[in-house]
Phi, psi and omega in degrees: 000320161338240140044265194290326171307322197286319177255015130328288196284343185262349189284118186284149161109287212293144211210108157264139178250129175228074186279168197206105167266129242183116176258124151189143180304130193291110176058044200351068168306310227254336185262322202289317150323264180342316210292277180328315191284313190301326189302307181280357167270358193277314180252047162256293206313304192283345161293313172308300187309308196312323197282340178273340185277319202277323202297323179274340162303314184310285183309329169285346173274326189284016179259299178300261218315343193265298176316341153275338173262008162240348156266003180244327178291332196252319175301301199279332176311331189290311184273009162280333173297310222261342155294354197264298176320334183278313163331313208287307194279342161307303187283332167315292189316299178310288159023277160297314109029291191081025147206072132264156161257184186270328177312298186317312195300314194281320187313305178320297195293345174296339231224314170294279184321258176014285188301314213270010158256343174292307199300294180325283201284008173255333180283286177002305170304296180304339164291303200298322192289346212249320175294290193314309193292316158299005187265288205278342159228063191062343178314339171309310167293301202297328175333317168263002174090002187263129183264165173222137183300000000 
């Protein structure tokens, strides 16, 4: 192969060239870079789940905690309706009686309503708290039959 390179090369008119060109990243700076952004998206994505976790833990203990202090709300409202009614037909009496006025009488019934709106706005709570905790953990769909693809 000597032999032939050599009278190759020696030959007038004839002229060989030979070159080699080559792309490639200096210390592969440019994949290790790529490497580095994915890394930190894998773990921005995973702080963001974590922060979406504690956050949906908060909102579901204040959901429990609101739904149990409007089921304790809606018991004492009840029994404040059925104290307030007894107020009623007490003072309805004195009333009759004659010694009472018609104002006590109205107070009284006045004092029932009160209680029957207090009762009314403590079941209210207790439903939006009861919606919301269905809300967050889907039990809301399946109630209504909704599916989600």
């Amino acid at each position: 192969m000597d032999t032939a390179l050599s009278s190759a090369t020696h030959r007038p008119g004839y002229s060989i060239t030979a070159g080699l060109t080559g792309d490639r990243a200096i210390e592969r700076r440019t994949e290790r870079g790529g490497q580095a952004v994915a890394r930190a998206a894998v773990l921005t994505a995973r702080v963001a789940e974590r922060d979406a976790r504690g956050r949906l833990a908060v909102r579901a203990t204040r959901a429990v905690q609101r739904a149990r202090a409007a089921r304790a709300s809606v018991a004492l409202a009840a029994e404040a309706i059925d104290l307030a009614e007894q107020n009623v037909a007490a003072e309805q009496k004195r009333f009759e009686l004659g010694k009472s006025t018609n104002f006590d009488v109205l107070r009284r019934q006045d004092e029932l309503e009160q209680a029957r709106l207090r009762h009314a706005a403590a079941v209210a709570d207790y439903l939006a708290a009861r919606a919301d905790l269905d809300g967050l953990s889907g039990a809301m769909l399946a109630r209504y039959h909704i599916t989600m693809p």
